[in-house]
N, C-alpha and C positions, 0 to 999 in steps of 0.2 A: 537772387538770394533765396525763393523759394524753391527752386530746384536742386539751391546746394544743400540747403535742409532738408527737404525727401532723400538725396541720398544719402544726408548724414544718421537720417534715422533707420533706413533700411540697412545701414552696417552692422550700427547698433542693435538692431533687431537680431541679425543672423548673430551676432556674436555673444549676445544674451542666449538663443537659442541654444549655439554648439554647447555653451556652458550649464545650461540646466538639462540638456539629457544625450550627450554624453558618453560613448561606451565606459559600462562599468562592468569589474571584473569580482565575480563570486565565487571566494575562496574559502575553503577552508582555513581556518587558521588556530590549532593547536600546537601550544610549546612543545620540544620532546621529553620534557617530565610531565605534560599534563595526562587527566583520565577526566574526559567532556563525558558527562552521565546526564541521560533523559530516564525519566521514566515513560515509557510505551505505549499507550492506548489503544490497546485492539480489542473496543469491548462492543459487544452484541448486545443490540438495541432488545429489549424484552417484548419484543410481538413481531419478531424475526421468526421464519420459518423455513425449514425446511426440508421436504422429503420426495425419497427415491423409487422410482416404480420397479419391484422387484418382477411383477409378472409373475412366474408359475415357476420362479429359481423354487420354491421350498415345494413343490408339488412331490417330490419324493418322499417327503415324511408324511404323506397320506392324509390324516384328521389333522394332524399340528401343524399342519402349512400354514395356518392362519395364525397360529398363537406363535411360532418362530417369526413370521412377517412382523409382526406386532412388536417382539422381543428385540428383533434389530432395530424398528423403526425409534425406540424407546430410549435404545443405548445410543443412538447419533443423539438424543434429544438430550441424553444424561452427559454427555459427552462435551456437548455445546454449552452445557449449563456449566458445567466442571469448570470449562475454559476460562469463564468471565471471575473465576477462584483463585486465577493466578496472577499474578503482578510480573510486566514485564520489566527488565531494567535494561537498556542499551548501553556501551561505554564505546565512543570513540580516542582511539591513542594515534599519536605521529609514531608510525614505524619507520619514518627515516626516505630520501629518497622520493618525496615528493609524495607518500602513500598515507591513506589515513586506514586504521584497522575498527571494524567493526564488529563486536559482541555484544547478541543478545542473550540474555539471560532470563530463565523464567523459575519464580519460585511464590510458593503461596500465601496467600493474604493473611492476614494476624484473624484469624476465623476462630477465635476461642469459643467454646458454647455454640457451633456448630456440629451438626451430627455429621460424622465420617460416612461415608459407604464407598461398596466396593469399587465403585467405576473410578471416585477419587484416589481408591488407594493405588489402584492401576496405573494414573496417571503418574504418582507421587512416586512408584516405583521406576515408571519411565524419566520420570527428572533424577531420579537418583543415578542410573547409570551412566547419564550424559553430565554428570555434576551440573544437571539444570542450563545447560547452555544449549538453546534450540538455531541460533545463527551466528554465526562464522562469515565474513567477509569484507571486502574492502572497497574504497573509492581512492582517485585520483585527488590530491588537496585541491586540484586546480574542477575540478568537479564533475567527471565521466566514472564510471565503474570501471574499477581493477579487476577481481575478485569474477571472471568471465567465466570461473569454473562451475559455481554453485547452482543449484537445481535452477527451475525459472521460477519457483513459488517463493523460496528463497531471495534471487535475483529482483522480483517483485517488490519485496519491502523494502528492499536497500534502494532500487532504484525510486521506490515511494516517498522514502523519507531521508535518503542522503544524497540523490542525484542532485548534482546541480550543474548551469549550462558549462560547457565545456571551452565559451569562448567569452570574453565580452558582450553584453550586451547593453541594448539602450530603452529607455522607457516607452509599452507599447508593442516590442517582441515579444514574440512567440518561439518556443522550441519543443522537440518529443521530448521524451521520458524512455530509455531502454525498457520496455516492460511489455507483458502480453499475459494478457488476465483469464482468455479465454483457452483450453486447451485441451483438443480434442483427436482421438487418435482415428483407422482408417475405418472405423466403426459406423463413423458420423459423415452424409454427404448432404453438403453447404448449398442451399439455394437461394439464400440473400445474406447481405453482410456489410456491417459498414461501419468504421471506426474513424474516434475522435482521438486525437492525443497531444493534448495541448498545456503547457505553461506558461502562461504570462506576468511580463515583468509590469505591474501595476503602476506605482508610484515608486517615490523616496521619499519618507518622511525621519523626519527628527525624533529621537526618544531619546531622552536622559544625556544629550549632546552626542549622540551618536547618529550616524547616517544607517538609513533599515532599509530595505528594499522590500514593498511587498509583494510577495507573486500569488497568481488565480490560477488553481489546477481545472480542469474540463477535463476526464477522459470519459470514452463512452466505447463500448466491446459491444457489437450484436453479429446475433447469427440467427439464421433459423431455416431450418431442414430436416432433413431424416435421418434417425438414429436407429441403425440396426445392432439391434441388441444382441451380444456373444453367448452362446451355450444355451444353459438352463434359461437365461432371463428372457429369452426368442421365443420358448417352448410355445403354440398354437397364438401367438401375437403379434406373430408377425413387425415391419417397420413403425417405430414410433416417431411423429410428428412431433419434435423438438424446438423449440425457443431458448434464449440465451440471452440474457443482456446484463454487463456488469457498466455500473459509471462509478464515476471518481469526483466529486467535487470539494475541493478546500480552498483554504485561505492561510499564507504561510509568512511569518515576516523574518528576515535574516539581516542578521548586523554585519554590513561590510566593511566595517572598523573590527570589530572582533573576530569575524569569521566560523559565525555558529546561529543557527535556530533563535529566536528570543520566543515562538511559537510559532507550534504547526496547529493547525486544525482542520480535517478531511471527513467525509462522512462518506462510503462505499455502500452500492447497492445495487443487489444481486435479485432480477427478477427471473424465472424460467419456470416454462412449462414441457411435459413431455414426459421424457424418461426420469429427468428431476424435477420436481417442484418445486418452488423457491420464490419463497417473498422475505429475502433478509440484507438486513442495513447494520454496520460496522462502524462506528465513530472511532479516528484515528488521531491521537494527537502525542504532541510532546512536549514533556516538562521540564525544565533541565532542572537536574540535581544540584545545589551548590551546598 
């Protein structure tokens, strides 16, 4: 009697397990009349920095080498501030054929009684030509990147914040992420390096009688070597002793009843020493619009 009861609990057991986790499959899921709208968070933390070793590039303008050096380092600083001035808006739609299309849009904050100046109106002039549409691209509903065309900077936020795994999965996986944060051309030679690129399916928990999956992003980019500077920025300076390290850490929940974000939240941080300097963090998230 007590051996038929150990095995009757051990059946029990696995088949309570198979049923609580499960391959489960993470879809998109828009109608073909909907428009799924976040609004985009790419905002820089304010004690973010960053700057570039220009070297002896303005050494041709003789006494003003120094007040040009200053003038650019100024406008990336005016440039970065600008940025956190624009409201991004994403919109995904079903184009049919198993595809979801992805537009992001950028345009500026209701900044009344704000002073203009020129670096903004630059900007404002560059969103005017593109009617304010800085990304263009697509995913698979079923959750891989379509869209193989677009740049990797590009391909980066899509694979950021729309990738999702491309199979089933069960609570406890891990999968990459299409993405490559770090990128350097044959300028740069690598003497250590080591990446992380990881998403995890956390739990399932219950909200508002729906089934959420949460996932935990980990990614991590390091490098660090020699960066031989091109032209002007070499001039008596010879190899610069570069570092590089970007990570990625968020917390994401998706409804696999409805087949959409209920929240993302990601915080990116970009440390480097060398030819660039850089101590700057990036909070990422999404709101959906209803």
């Amino acid at each position: 009697m007590k051996h038929i009861f150990i095995v009757a609990f051990t059946i029990i057991s696995i088949t309570t397990l198979g049923q609580t986790n499960s391959p489960v499959k993470l879809n998109w899921k828009i109608s073909p009349n909907e428009k799924l709208t976040y609004l985009t968070l790419m905002q820089e933390l304010s004690n973010s920095s960053v700057d570039i070793n220009f070297g002896d590039f303005f050494s041709f303008l003789g006494d003003s080498s120094v007040k040009a050096t200053s003038a650019m380092k100024d406008l990336f600083k005016e440039l970065n501030k600008v940025a956190n001035d624009f409201d991004h808006i994403t919109t995904l739609t079903n184009k049919k054929n198993g595809i979801i299309d992805i537009e992001m849009m950028s345009k500026p904050k209701n900044d009344s009684g704000q002073t203009k100046n020129k670096t903004k109106d630059l900007v404002n002039a560059m969103q005017d030509i593109n009617d304010g549409i800085i990304l263009r691209g697509s995913v698979y509903a079923t959750g891989g990147i379509h869209s193989f065309w677009v740049r990797w900077d590009q391909k980066n936020l899509i694979s950021l914040f729309f990738e999702l795994p491309s199979k089933p999965v069960r609570i406890g996986e891990s999968w990459p992420l299409d993405i490559s944060l770090i990128g350097n051309d044959q300028n740069f030679k690598c003497d250590t390096s080591y990446r992380l690129n990881k998403v995890t399916f956390v739990e399932i928990k219950k909200v508002k009688n729906e089934e959420v999956a949460v996932l935990k992003y980990e990614i991590v980019e390091y490098v660090k070597g020699i960066f031989n500077a091109p032209g002007f920025f070499s001039a008596g300076k010879g190899p610069i002793e570069t570092m590089m390290k970007f990570t990625h850490q968020g917390l994401a929940e998706f409804s696999i009843d409805k087949g959409r974000w209920i929240s993302y939240d990601g915080l990116m941080s970009l440390e480097a020493d060398g030819f660039i300097s850089a101590d700057k963090k990036t909070k990422f998230s999404l709101v959906e619009i209803k």
